[in-house]
C-alpha positions as CSV (number, residue, x, y, z in Angstrom):
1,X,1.7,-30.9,10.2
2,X,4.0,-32.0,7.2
3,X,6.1,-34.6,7.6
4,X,8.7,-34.0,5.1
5,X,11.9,-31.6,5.7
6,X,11.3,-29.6,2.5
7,X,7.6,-29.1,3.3
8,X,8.6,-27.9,7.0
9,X,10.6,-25.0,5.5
10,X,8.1,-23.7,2.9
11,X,5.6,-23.7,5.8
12,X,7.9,-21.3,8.2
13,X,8.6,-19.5,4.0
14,X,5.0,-18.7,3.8
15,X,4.7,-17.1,7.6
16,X,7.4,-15.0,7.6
17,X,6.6,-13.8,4.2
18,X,3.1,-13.3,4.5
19,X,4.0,-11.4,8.1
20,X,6.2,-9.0,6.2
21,X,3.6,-8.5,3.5
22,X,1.1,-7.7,6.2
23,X,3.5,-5.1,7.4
24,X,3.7,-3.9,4.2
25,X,0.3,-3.7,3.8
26,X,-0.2,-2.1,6.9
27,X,2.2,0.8,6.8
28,X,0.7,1.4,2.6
29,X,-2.7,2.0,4.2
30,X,-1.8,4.0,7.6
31,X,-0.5,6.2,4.3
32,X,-3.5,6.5,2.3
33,X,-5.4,7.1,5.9
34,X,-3.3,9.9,6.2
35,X,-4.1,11.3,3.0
36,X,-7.5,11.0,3.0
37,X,-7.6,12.7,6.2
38,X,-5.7,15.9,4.8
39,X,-8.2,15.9,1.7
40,X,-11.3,15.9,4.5
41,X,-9.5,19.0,6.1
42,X,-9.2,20.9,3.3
43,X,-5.4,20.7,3.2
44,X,-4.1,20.8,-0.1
45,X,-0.4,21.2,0.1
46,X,-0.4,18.7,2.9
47,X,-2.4,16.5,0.7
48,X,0.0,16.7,-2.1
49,X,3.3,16.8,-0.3
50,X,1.6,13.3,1.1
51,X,0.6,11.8,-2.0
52,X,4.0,12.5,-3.8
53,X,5.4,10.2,-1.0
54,X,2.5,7.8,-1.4
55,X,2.8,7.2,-5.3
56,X,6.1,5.3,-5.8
57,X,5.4,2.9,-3.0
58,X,2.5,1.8,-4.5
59,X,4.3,1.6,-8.0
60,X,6.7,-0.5,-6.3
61,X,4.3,-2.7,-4.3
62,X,3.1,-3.8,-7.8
63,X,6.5,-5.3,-8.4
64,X,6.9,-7.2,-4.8
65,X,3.2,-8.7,-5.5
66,X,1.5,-6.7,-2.6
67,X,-1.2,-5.1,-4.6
68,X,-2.2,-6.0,-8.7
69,X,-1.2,-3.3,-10.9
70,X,-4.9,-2.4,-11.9
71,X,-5.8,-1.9,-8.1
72,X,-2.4,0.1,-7.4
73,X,-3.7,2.6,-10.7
74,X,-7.3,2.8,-10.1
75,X,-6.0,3.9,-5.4
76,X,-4.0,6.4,-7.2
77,X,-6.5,7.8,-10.1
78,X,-8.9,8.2,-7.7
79,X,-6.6,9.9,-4.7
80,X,-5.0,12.7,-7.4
81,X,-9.1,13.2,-8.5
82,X,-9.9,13.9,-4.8
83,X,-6.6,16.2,-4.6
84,X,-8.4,18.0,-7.4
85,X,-11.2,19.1,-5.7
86,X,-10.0,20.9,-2.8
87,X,-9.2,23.8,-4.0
């Protein structure tokens, strides 16, 4: 355990951010669960409707540093390509 006042306070920093980033993390893929479930049932409006709510969170979870931007691209190339296919 640190010693030092300043090195106290990053330590409770660093837990309370990285429990909100695992919240974060966790709601993002209870999301793409979701969507992936409505592509497996064949449900293309549901699927769409879903990833047009999905899409700007993940743009914006490139900016708060909870996914890198070439992950974030690459989830959502390869969601709108299964989206595609159901027809």
């Amino acid at each position: 355990m640190a010693n030092i006042k300043s090195a106290k306070k990053r330590i409770k920093q660093s837990i309370k951010r990285s429990n909100i980033k695992k919240k974060k993390r966790s709601i993002l893929r209870t999301k793409i669960k979701a969507l992936n479930l409505s592509i497996e049932n064949k449900k293309s409006e549901e699927a769409k409707k879903l990833f047009l709510d999905l899409e700007p969170v993940l743009a914006k979870s490139v900016n708060t540093g909870l996914y890198k931007k070439n992950r974030v691209s690459r989830t959502l190339s390869r969601l709108s390509n299964k989206i595609k296919t159901i027809k």
